[in-house]
PDB file of N, CA, C and O in Angstrom, chain B, residues numbered from 101:
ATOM      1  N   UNK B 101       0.853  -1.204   0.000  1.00  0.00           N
ATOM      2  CA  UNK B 101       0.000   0.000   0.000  1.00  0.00           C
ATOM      3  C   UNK B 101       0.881   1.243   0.000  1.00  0.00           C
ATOM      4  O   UNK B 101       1.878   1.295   0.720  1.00  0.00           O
ATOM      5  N   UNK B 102       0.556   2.150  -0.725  1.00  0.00           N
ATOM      6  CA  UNK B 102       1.085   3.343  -0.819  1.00  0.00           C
ATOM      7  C   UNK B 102       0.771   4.225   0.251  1.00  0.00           C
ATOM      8  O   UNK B 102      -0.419   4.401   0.509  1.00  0.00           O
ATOM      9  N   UNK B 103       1.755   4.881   0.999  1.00  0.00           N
ATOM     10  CA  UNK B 103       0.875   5.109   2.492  1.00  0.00           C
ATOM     11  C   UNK B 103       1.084   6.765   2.172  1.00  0.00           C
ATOM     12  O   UNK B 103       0.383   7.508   2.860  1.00  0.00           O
ATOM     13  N   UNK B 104       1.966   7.386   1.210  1.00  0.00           N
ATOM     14  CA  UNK B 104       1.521   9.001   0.804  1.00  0.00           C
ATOM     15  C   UNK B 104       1.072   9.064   0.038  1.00  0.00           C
ATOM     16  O   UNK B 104       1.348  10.160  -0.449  1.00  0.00           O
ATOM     17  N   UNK B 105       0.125   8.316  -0.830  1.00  0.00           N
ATOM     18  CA  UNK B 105      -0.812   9.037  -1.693  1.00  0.00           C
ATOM     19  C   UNK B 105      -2.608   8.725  -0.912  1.00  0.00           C
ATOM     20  O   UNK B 105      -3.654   9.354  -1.072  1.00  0.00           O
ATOM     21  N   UNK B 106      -2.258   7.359   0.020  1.00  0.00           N
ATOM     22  CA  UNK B 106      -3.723   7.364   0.871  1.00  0.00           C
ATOM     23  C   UNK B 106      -3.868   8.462   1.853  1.00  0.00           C
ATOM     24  O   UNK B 106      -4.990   8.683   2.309  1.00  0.00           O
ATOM     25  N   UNK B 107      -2.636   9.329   2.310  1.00  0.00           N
ATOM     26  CA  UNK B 107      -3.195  10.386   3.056  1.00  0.00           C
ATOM     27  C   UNK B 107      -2.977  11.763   2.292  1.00  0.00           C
ATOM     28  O   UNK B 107      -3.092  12.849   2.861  1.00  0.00           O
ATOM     29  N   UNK B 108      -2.660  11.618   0.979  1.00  0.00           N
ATOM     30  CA  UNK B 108      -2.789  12.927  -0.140  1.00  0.00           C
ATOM     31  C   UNK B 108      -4.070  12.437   0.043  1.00  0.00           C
ATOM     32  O   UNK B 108      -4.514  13.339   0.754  1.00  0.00           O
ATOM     33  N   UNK B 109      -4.839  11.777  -0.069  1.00  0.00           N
ATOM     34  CA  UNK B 109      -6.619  10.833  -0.596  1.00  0.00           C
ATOM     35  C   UNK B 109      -7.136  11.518   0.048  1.00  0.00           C
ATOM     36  O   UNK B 109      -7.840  12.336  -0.546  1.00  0.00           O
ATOM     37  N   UNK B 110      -7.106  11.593   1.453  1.00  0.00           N
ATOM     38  CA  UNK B 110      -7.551  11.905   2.573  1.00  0.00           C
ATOM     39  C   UNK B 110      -7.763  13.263   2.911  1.00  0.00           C
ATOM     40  O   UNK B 110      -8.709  13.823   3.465  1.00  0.00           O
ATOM     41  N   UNK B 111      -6.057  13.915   2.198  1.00  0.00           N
ATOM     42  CA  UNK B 111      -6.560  15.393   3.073  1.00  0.00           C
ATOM     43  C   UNK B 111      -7.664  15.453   1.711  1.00  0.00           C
ATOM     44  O   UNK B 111      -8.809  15.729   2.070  1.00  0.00           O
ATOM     45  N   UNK B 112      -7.478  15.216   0.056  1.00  0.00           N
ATOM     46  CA  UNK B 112      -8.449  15.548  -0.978  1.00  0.00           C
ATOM     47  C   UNK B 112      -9.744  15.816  -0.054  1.00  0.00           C
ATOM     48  O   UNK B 112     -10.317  16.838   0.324  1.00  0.00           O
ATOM     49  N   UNK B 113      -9.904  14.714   0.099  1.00  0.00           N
ATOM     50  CA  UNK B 113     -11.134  14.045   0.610  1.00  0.00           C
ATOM     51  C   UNK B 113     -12.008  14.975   1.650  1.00  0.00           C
ATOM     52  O   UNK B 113     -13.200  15.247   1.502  1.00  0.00           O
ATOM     53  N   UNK B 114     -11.345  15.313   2.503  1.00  0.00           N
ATOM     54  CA  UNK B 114     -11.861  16.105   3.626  1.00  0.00           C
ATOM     55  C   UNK B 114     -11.830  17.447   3.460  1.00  0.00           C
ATOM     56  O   UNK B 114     -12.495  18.245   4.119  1.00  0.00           O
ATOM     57  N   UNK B 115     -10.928  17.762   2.428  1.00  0.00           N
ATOM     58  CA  UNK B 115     -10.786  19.322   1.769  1.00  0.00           C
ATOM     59  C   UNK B 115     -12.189  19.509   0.907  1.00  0.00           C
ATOM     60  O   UNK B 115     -12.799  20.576   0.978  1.00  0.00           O
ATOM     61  N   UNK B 116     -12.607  18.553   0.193  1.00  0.00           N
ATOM     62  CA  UNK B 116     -13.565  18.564  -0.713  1.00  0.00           C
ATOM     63  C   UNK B 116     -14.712  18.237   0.181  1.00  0.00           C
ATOM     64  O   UNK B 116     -15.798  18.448  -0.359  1.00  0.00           O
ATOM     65  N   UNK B 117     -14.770  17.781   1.399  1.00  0.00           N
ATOM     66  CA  UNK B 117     -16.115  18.181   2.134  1.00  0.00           C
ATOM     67  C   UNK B 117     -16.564  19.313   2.751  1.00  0.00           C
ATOM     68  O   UNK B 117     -17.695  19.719   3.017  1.00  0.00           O
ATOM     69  N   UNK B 118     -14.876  19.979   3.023  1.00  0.00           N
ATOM     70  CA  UNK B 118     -15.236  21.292   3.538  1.00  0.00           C
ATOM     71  C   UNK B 118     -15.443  22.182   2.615  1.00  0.00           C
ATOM     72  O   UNK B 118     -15.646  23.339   2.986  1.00  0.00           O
ATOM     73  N   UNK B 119     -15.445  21.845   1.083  1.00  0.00           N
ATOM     74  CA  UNK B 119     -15.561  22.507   0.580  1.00  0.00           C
ATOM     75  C   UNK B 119     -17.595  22.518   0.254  1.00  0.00           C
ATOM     76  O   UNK B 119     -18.359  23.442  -0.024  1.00  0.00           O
ATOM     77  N   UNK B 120     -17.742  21.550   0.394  1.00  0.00           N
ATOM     78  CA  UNK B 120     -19.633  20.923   0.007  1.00  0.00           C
ATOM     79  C   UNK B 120     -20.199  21.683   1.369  1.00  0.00           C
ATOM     80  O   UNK B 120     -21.360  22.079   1.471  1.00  0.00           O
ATOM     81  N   UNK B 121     -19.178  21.822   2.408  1.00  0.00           N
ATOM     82  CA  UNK B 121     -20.301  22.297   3.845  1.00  0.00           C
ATOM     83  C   UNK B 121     -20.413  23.833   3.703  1.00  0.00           C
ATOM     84  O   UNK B 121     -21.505  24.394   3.609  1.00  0.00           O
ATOM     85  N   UNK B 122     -19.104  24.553   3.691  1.00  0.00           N
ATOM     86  CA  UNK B 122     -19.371  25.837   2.640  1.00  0.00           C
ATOM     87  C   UNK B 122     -20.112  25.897   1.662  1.00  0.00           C
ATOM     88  O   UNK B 122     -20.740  26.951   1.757  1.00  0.00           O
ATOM     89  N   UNK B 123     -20.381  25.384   0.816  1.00  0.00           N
ATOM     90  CA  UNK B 123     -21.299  25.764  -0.175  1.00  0.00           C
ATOM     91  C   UNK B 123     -23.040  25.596  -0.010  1.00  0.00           C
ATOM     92  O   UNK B 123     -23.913  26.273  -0.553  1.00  0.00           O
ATOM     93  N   UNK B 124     -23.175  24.514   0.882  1.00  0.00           N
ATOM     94  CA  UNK B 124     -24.153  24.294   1.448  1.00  0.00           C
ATOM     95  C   UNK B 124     -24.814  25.145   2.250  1.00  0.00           C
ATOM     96  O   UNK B 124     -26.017  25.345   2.088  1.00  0.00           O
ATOM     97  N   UNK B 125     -23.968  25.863   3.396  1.00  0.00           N
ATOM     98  CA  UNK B 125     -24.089  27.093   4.084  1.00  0.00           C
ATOM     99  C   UNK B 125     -24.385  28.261   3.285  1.00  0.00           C
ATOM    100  O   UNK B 125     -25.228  29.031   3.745  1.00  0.00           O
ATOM    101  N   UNK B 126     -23.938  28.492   2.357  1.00  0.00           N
ATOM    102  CA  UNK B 126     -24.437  29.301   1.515  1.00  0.00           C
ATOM    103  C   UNK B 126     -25.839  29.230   0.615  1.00  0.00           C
ATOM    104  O   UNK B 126     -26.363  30.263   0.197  1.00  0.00           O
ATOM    105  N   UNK B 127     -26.314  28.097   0.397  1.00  0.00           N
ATOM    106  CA  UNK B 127     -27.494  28.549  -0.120  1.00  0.00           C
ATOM    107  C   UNK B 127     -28.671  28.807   0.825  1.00  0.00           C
ATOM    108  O   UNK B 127     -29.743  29.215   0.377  1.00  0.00           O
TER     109      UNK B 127
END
């Protein structure tokens, strides 16, 4: 297992939810 690209995955991952809860807050 590649263990720096599963936690590159991860921060993606959680960056791109904070990005959906911001946007959500906004409408």
């Amino acid at each position: 297992m590649d263990v720096p690209k599963l936690k590159a995955f991860k921060r993606v991952r959680s960056a791109s939810e904070v990005d959906n809860f911001l946007w959500a807050m906004e409408q």
